[in-house]
C-alpha positions in Angstrom: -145.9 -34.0 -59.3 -148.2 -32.0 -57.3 -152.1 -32.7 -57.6 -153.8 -29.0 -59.2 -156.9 -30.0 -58.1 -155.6 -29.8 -54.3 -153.8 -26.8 -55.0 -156.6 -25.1 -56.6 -158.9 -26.6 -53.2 -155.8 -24.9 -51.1 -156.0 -21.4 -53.0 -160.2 -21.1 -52.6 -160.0 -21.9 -48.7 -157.1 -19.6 -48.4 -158.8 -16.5 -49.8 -162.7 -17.5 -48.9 -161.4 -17.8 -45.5 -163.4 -21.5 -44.5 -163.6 -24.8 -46.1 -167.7 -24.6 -46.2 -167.3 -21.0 -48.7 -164.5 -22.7 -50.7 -166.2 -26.1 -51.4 -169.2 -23.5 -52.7 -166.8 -21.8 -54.9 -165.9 -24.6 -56.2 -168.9 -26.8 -56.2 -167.9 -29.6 -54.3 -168.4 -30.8 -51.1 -166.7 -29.5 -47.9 -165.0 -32.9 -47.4 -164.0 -33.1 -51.0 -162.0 -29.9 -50.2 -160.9 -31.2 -47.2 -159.3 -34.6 -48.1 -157.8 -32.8 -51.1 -155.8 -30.5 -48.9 -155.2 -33.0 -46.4 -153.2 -35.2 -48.9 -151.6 -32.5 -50.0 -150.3 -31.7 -46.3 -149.4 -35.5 -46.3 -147.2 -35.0 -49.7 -145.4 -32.0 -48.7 -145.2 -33.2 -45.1 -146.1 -30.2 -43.1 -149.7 -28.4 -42.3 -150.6 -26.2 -45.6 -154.2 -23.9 -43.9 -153.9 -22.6 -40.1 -157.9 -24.2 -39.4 -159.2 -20.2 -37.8 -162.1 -18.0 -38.3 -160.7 -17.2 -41.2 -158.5 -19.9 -42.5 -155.3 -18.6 -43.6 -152.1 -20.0 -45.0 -148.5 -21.2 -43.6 -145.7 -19.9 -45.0 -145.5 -23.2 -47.0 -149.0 -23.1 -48.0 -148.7 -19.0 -48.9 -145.9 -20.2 -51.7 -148.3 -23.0 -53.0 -150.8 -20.7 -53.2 -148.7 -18.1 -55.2 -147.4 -20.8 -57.2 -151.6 -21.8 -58.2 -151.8 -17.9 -59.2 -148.9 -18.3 -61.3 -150.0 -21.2 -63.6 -153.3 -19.5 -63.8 -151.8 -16.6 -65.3 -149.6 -18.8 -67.5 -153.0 -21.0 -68.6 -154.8 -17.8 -69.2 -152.2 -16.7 -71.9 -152.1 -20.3 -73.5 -155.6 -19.8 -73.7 -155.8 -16.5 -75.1 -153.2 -17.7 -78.0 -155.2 -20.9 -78.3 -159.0 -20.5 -78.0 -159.5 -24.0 -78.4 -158.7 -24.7 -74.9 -160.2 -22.7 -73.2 -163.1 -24.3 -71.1 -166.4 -23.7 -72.0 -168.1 -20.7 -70.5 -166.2 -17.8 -69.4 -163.4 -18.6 -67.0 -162.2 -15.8 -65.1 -158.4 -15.0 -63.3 -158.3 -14.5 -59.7 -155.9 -11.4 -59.6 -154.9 -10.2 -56.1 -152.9 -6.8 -55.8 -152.5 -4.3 -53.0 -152.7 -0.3 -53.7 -152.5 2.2 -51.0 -155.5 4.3 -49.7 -154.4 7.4 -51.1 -153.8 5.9 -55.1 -157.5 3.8 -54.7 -159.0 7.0 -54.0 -157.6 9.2 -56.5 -155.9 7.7 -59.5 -156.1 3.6 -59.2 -159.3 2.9 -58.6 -160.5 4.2 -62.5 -157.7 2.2 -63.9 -158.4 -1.0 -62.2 -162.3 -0.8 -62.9 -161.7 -0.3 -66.7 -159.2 -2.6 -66.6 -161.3 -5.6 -65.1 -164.3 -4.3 -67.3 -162.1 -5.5 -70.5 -160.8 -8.4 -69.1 -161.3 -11.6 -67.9 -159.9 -11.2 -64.4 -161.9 -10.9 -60.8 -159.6 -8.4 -58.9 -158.6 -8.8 -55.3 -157.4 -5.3 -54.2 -155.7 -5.2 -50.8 -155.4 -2.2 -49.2 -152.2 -1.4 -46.8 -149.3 1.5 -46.4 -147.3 2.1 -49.8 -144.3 1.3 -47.3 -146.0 -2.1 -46.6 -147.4 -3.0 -50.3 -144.2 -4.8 -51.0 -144.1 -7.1 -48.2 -147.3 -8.5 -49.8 -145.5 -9.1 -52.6 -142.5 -10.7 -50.9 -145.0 -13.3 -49.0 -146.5 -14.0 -52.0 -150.4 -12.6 -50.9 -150.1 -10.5 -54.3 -149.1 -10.7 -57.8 -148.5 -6.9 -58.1 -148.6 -3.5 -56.1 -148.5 0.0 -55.8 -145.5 0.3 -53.4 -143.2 3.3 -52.4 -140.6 1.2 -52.5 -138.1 1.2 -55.8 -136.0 -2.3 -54.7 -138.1 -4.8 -56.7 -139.5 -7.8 -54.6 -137.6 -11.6 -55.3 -139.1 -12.2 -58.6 -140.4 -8.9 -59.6 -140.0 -6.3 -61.9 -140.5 -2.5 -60.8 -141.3 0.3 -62.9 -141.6 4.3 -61.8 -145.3 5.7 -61.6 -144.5 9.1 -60.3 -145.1 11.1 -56.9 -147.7 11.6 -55.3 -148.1 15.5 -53.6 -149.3 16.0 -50.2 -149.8 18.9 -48.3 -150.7 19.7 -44.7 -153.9 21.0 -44.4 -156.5 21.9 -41.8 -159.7 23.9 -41.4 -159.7 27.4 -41.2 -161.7 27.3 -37.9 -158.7 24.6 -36.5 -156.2 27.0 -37.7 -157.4 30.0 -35.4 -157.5 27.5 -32.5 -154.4 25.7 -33.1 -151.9 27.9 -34.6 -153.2 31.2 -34.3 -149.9 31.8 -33.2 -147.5 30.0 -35.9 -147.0 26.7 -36.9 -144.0 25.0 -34.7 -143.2 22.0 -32.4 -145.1 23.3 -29.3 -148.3 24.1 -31.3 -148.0 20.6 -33.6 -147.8 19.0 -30.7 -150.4 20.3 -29.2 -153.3 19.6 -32.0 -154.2 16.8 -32.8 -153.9 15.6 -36.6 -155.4 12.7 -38.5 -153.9 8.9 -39.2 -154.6 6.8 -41.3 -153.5 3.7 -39.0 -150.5 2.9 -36.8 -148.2 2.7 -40.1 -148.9 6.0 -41.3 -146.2 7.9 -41.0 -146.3 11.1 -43.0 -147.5 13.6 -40.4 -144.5 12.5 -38.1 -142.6 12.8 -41.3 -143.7 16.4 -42.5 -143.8 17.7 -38.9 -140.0 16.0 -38.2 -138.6 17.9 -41.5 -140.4 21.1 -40.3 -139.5 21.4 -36.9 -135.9 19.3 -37.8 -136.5 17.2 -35.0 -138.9 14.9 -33.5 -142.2 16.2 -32.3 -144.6 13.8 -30.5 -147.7 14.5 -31.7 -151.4 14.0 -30.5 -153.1 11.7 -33.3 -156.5 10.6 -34.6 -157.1 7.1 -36.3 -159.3 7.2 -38.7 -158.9 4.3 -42.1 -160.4 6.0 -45.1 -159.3 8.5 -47.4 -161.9 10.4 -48.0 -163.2 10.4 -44.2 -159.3 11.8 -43.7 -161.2 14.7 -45.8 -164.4 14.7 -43.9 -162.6 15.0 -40.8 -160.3 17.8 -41.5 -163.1 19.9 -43.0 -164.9 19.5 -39.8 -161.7 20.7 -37.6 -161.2 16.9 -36.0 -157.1 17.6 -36.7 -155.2 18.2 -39.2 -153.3 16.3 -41.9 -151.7 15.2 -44.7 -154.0 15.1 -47.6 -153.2 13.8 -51.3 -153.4 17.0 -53.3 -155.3 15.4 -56.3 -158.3 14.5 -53.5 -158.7 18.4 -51.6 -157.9 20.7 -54.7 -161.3 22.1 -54.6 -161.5 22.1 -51.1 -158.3 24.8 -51.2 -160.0 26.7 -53.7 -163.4 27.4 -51.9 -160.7 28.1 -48.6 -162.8 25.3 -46.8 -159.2 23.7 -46.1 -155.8 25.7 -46.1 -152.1 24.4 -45.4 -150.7 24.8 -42.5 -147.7 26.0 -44.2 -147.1 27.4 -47.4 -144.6 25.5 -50.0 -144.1 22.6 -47.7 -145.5 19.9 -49.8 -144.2 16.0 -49.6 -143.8 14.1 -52.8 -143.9 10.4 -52.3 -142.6 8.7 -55.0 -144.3 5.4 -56.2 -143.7 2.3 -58.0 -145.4 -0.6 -59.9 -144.2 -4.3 -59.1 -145.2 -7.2 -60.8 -144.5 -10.6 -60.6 -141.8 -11.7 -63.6 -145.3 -13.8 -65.2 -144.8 -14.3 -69.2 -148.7 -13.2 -68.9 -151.3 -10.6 -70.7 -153.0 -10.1 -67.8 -150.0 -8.7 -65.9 -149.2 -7.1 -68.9 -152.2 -4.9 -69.3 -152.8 -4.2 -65.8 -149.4 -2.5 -65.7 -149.8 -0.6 -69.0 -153.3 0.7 -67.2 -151.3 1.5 -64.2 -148.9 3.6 -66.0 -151.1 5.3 -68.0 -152.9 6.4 -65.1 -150.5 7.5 -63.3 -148.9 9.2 -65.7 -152.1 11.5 -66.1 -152.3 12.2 -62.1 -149.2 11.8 -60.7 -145.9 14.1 -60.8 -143.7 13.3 -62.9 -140.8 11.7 -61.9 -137.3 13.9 -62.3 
């Protein structure tokens, strides 16, 4: 039988990041939370927290850790059907998901705010590719994501949100120095467009489908959704822009596509761990309806 209160200890140093801030979440000593993981080290025989600035898990200590989130989730719905064991004072569920830029900025980030308004939950929202989400899922950082991938994670349960439409945008003023003679491989490659990080790959996929073939292009880094705006209205590059985020922007003419009817629809998905839980439950019936207000509809 495994000790919870070592497990619990395990879980605050993972996501605190140091023994010292996870023995003050949990208002203990820093050797109390010490000792407790390292018997639990002795009792599954292998090394549980890599000891860096931050701390982070093993690969042994990552499952632990998603296993602590799962009995929270199940002890949060035994307490919601019986009151009388709840503990005194309100006792809140650690929920860690992972969104992608694009959705926080536009459609997520209202439905996850109302959603932790009403409930008893302190969110943990990571941020990464919606090609990547689901490998957060599969290591067990998460307990559900917004993912562009369909193929539910080991454990999980997927469910259709809808596409998201992107078009590729730039400045007028970028426009006459870029492509003042037309839009194709010589010219894309030529100016540069905007990134969101090394994993972004929907410029290299819009210009690829374009041009049908590859086209190396010149490329700005730059990690924030709505800077990705900032920066095209300025004329830094252009780029692929969530059409929810720029529609007033292509009605003023302050941003215009590069080409007309060549939008990208990325489809997206909701997984969620296969938790008999509530909270889950009504995150993912916030997600959906959403989604369902922002996002294409899924043919």
């Amino acid at each position: 039988m495994l000790d919870y209160s070592a497990l619990v200890a395990l879980a605050a140093v993972v996501r605190e990041g140091s023994f010292e801030r996870a023995a003050r979440a949990l208002h203990v000593t820093p050797s109390a939370v010490s000792q407790r993981i390292r018997l639990l080290e002795e009792r599954v025989g292998c090394a549980l927290v890599v000891r860096d600035h931050p701390c982070y898990a093993t690969e042994t200590g990552r499952r632990l850790c998603q296993h602590v989130d799962h009995v929270r989730l199940l002890e949060r719905e035994l307490q919601e059907t019986l009151p009388t064991l709840a503990p005194e004072g309100p006792a809140r569920t650690v929920l860690p998901i992972a969104v992608n830029a694009d959705s926080l900025a536009t459609w997520a980030a209202p439905a996850i705010a109302a959603y932790a308004a009403e409930n008893p939950v302190l969110m943990e929202v990571a941020v990464d590719d919606q090609d990547h989400t689901a490998e957060w899922l599969r290591s067990g950082k998460v307990l559900a994501a917004v993912t562009g991938t369909a193929h539910p994670a080991p454990g999980c349960n997927s469910l259709q949100l809808g596409a998201m439409r992107y078009l590729a945008v730039a400045s007028p003023v970028f426009m006459e120095r870029y492509f003042s003679n037309g839009v194709r491989a010589s010219s894309l490659a030529n100016a540069p467009c905007l990134t969101f990080d090394t994993k972004d790959a929907l410029q290299a996929r819009w210009a690829r489908r374009l041009c049908r073939r590859h086209v190396d292009l010149a490329r700005h880094a730059l990690p924030s959704s709505h800077a990705f705006v900032t920066a095209a209205l300025a004329g830094m590059g252009w780029g692929m822009q969530p059409q929810a985020l720029i529609a007033s922007h292509l009605q003023d003419g302050s941003l215009v596509e590069l080409m007309p009817n060549t939008a990208l629809d990325i489809p997206l998905y909701w997984q969620h761990v296969r938790a008999a839980s509530g909270v889950i439950e009504r995150l993912s019936q916030a997600m959906r309806i959403a989604a369902r207000s922002s996002l294409l509809i899924a043919k």
